[in-house]
C-alpha positions as CSV (number, residue, x, y, z in Angstrom):
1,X,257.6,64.8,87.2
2,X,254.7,64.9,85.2
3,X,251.5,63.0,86.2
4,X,249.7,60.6,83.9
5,X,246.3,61.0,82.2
6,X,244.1,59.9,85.0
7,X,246.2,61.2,87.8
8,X,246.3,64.5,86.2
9,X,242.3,64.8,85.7
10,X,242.6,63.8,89.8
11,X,244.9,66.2,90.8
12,X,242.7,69.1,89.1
13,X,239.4,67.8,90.6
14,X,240.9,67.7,94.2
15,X,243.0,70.7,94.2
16,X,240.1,73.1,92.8
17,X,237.6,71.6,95.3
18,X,240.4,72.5,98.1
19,X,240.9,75.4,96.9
20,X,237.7,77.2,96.8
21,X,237.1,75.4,100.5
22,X,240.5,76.6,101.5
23,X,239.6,80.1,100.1
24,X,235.9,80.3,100.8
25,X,234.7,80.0,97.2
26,X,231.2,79.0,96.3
27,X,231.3,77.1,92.5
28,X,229.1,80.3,91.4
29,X,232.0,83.2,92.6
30,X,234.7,80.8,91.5
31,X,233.5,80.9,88.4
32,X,232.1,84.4,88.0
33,X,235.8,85.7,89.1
34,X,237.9,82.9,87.0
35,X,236.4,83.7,84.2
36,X,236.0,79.8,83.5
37,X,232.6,79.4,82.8
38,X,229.8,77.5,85.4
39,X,229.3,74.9,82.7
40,X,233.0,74.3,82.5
41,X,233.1,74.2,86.1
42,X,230.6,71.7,86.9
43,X,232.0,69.4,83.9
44,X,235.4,68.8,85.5
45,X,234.8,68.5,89.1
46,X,232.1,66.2,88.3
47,X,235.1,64.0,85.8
48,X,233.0,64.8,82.8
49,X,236.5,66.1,80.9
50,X,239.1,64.0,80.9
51,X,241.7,67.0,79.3
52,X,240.9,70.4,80.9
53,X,242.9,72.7,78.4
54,X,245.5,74.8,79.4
55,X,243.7,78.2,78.7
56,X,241.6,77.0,81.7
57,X,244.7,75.9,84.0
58,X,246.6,78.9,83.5
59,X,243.4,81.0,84.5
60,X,242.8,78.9,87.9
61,X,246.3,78.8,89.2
62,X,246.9,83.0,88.0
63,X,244.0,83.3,90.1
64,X,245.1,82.1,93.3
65,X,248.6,82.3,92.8
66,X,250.1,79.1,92.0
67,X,251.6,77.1,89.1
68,X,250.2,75.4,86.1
69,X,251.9,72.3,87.4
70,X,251.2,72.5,90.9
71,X,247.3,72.3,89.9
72,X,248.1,69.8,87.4
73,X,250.7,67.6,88.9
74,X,250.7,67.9,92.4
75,X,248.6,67.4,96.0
76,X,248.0,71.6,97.1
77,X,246.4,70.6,100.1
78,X,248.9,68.2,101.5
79,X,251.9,70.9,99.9
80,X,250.2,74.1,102.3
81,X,249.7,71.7,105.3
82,X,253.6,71.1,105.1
83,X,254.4,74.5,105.0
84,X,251.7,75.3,107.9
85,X,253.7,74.3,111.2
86,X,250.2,75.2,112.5
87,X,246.8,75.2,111.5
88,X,244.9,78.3,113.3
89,X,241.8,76.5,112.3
90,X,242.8,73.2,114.1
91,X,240.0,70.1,113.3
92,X,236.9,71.5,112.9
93,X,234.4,69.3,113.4
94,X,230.9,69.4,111.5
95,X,228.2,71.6,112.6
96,X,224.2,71.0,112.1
97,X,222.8,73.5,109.5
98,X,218.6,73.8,108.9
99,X,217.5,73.4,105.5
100,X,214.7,75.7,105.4
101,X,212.8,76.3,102.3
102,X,212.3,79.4,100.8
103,X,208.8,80.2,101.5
104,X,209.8,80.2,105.4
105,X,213.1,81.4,105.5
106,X,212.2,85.5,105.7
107,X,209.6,84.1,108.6
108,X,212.7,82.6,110.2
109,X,215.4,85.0,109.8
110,X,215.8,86.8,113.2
111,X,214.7,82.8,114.9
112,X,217.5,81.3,116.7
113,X,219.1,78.7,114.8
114,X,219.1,76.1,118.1
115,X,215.1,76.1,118.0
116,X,215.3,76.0,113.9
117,X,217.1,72.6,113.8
118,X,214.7,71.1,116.0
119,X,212.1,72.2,113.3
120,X,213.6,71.5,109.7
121,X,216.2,69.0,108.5
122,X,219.8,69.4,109.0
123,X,222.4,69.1,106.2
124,X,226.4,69.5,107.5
125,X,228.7,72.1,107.3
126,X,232.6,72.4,108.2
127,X,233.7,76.1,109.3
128,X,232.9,78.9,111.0
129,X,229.4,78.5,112.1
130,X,227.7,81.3,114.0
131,X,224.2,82.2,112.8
132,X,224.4,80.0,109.8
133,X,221.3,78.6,108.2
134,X,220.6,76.9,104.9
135,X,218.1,78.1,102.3
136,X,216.4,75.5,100.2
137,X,215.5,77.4,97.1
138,X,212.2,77.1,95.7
139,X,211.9,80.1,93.0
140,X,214.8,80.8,90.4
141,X,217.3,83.6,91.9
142,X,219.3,85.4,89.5
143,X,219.7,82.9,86.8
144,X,222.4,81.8,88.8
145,X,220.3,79.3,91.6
146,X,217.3,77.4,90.6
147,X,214.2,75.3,92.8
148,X,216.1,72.4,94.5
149,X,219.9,74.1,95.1
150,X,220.6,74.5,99.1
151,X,222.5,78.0,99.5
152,X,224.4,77.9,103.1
153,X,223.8,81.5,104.1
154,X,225.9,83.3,106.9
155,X,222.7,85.7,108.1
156,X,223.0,89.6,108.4
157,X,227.0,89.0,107.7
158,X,228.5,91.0,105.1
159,X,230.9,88.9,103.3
160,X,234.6,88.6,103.7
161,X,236.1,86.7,101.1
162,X,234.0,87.9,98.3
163,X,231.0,86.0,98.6
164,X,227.1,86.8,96.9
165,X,225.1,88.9,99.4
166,X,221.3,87.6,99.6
167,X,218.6,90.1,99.9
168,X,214.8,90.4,99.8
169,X,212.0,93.2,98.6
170,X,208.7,93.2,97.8
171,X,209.0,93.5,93.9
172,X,211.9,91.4,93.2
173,X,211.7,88.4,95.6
174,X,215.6,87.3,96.6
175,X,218.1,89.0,94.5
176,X,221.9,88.9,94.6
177,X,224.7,91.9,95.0
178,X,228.1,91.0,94.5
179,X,230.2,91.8,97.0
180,X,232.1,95.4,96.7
181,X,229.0,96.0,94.0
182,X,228.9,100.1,94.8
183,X,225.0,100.0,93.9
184,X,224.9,98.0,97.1
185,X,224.7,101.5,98.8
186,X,221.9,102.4,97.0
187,X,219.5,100.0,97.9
188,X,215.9,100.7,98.6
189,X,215.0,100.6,102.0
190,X,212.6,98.4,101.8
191,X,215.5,95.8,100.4
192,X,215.5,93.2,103.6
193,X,219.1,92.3,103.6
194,X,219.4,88.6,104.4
195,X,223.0,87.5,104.6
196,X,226.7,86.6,102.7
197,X,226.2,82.9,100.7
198,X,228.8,81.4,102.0
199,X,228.6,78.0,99.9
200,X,225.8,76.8,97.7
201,X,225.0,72.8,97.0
202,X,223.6,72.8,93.1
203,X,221.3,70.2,92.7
């Protein structure tokens, strides 16, 4: 059965924003490998479009496998939690992230992240939380970040679920490889890799 107006709009907002958590998406490689634009993006999870078209649909659910009208007219989250008899993730419960801001995060990087939350303010994060700190960006990065977003950044971890890698050098400041980018063997050596983004907070 089809949904109405306002339960549709619903239904799309919560089962992208479980998706990419489900999936380990950021909003910046969801859209980058969608194809639906950030703009787009941004617009409906925020309830800024009340009719996402079809086009846009039928990209999301290709994507990650499932139907028009399970996106459309239907809870994913509580569908996959039915099918799960059980969850190898069990109930995670939050975990205390610094925020540190750009100009000290390279200072910071090899620091332990037990003395770092004593230092800087904390933000939360649910998942997998080993060596996980939180940039606070200060100086445009790729056209893609700009001074206020947080970027949660899994340090010196390559990514595993196709996530931007963060690095540093000397001319460039904090640039961005994608991952499975082949020029990402070809690096300078002075290129200071700094970690996998594993989700990023736009301001």
């Amino acid at each position: 059965m089809s949904a109405s107006g306002t339960q549709r709009k619903e239904n799309i907002i919560n089962n992208i924003e479980y998706i990419m958590k489900s999936r380990g998406e950021t909003k910046v490689s969801f859209a980058n490998r969608t194809g639906v634009t950030r703009a787009t993006l941004y617009k409906i999870l925020d309830g800024k479009v009340n009719n996402v078209h079809r086009s846009t649909i039928t990209r999301i659910a290709d994507f990650f496998g499932v139907t028009c009208d399970v996106i459309e007219n239907h809870d994913l989250e509580h569908i996959e939690l039915i099918e799960k008899t059980l969850s190898p993730d069990g109930n995670k419960n939050p975990a205390a992230i610094p925020i540190i801001p750009e100009s000290d995060f390279l200072s910071k990087i090899e620091s332990r992240i037990g003395n770092l939350v004593t230092q800087y303010p904390v933000t939360w994060f649910f998942g997998d939380v080993s060596n996980v700190a939180a940039l606070q960006v200060e100086n445009k990065i790729d056209n893609l970040f700009f001074p206020g977003d947080i970027l949660i950044i899994k340090r010196k971890s390559l990514s595993v679920n196709k996530q931007l890698e963060l690095f540093h050098s000397e001319g460039k400041g904090l640039f961005l490889k994608k991952d499975g980018d082949k020029s990402i063997r070809t690096l300078c050596t002075d290129d200071l890799f700094i970690g996998s983004i594993i989700e990023e907070r736009i301001q």
